[in-house]
N, C-alpha and C positions, 0 to 999 in steps of 0.2 A: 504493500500500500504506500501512496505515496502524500505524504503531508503537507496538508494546505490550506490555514486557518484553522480552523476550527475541528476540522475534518480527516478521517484516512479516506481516499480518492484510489480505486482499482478496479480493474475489470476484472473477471472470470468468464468461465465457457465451462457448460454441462455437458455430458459426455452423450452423445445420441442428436442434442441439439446445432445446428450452424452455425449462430450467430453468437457474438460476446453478449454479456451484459454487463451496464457501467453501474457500479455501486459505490455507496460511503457509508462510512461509519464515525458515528462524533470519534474523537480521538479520546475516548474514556476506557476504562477496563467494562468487559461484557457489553460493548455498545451494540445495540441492534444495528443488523444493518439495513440500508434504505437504497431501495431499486430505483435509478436514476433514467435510465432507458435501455429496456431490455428489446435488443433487436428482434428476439425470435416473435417477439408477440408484433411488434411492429411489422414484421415481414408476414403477417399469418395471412392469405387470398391473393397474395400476388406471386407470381413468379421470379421478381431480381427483385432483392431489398438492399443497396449499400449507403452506410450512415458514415460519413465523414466530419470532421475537423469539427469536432464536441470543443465548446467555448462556456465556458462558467463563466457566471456575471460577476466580479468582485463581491457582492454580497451574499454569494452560496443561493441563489433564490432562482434563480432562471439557467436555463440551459439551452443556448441554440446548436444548432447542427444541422448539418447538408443532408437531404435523404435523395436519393434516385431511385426509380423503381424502373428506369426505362432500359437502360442498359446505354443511354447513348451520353451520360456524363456530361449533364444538362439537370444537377439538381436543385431542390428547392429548398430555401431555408427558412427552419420552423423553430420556434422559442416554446419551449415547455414551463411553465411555472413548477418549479419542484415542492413546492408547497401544498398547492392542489391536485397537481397532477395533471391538470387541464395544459391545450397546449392553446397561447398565445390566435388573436384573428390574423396578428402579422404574419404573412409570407410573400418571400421575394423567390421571382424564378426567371432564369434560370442563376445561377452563382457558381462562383469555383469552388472546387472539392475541396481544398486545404488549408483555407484559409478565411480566418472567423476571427473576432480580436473585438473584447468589448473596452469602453471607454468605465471609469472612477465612479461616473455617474447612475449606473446599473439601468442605464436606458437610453444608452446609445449605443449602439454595435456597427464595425466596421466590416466589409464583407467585400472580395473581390465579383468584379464585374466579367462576365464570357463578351469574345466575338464569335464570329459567325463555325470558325473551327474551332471552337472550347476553349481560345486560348485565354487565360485569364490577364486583360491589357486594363483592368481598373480598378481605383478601390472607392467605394463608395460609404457615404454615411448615412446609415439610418435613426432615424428614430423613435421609440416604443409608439405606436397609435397612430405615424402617421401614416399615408400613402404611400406605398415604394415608388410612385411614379415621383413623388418631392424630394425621393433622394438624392443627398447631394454628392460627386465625384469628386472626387480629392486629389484624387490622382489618377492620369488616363497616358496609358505607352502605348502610340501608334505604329511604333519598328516593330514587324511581324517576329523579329528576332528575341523579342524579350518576353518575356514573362513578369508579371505584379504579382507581389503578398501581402499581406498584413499578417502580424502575431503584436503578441502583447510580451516586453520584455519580463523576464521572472520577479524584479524589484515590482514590478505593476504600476511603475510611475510614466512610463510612456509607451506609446504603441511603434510599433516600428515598420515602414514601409518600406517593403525592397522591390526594385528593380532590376533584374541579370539576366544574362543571354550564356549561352558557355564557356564563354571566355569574359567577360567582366560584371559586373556588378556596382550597384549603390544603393544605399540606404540612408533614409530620412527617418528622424522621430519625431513623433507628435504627441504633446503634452495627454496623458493620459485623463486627466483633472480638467483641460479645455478642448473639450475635441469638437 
């Protein structure tokens, strides 16, 4: 398990089933533990289920994640409240597989932009409630050469935007606190 606030944070996989499931447990002696998104149940009536770039909100309370079900790496990103259980009206589609990066304020989340061949050339910023059509781009790479990401540094005081192609790279941060 691996330690994060308040929390132990790990995956497991049951023997017979396909898919991980993401759990935590308070970091207490005998803490129950709490099912965070268990792929198999998600995947239950469809044929492809793949869950990528799992992003906790600084405050342990929301969880978004890319899911696909199409197979053509064109997914869509859903916010789960791990409180309720219930998952968020917000979804944006299509978005990149890897890359999910929430801002200090636990309601804003950054999220790479696809073109037309999946390549992930943006990043954009959403915000809890509103339209993803009001998203705003932050950052957008036109050279078919590159690739965009967003992550969140592990101090959580800024997010970090990179831009690289094979042979070079740059990265920019942005205040975690004003995003």
């Amino acid at each position: 398990p691996a330690p994060r606030g308040p929390y132990l944070y790990y995956t497991r996989t049951v023997e017979g089933l396909s898919y991980p499931i993401h759990c935590r447990k308070r970091n207490l002696p005998d803490a129950p533990e709490e099912i965070l998104l268990d792929i198999n149940a998600l995947a239950e009536g469809h044929e492809s289920t793949n869950v990528t770039a799992p992003a906790l909100s600084p405050d342990h309370k929301l969880l978004a994640y890319a899911v696909d079900r199409t197979g053509y790496e064109r997914p869509t990103l859903v916010i789960k409240n791990l409180e309720t259980g219930e998952h968020l009206p917000d979804r944006i589609e299509p978005v990149g597989s890897w890359s999910l990066a929430w801002a200090n304020d636990n309601r804003t989340l950054f999220y790479t932009g696809l073109d037309e061949s999946n390549r992930p050339m943006s990043v954009r910023r959403h915000v809890l409630g509103t339209p993803a059509a009001s998203d705003v781009t932050v950052l957008e790479e036109e050279d078919e050469r590159f690739w965009v990401f967003v992550s969140r540094v592990l101090a959580g005081s800024h997010l970090l935007l990179s831009v690289s192609s094979k042979i070079t790279s740059e990265e920019s941060l942005v205040s975690a606190d004003r995003p």
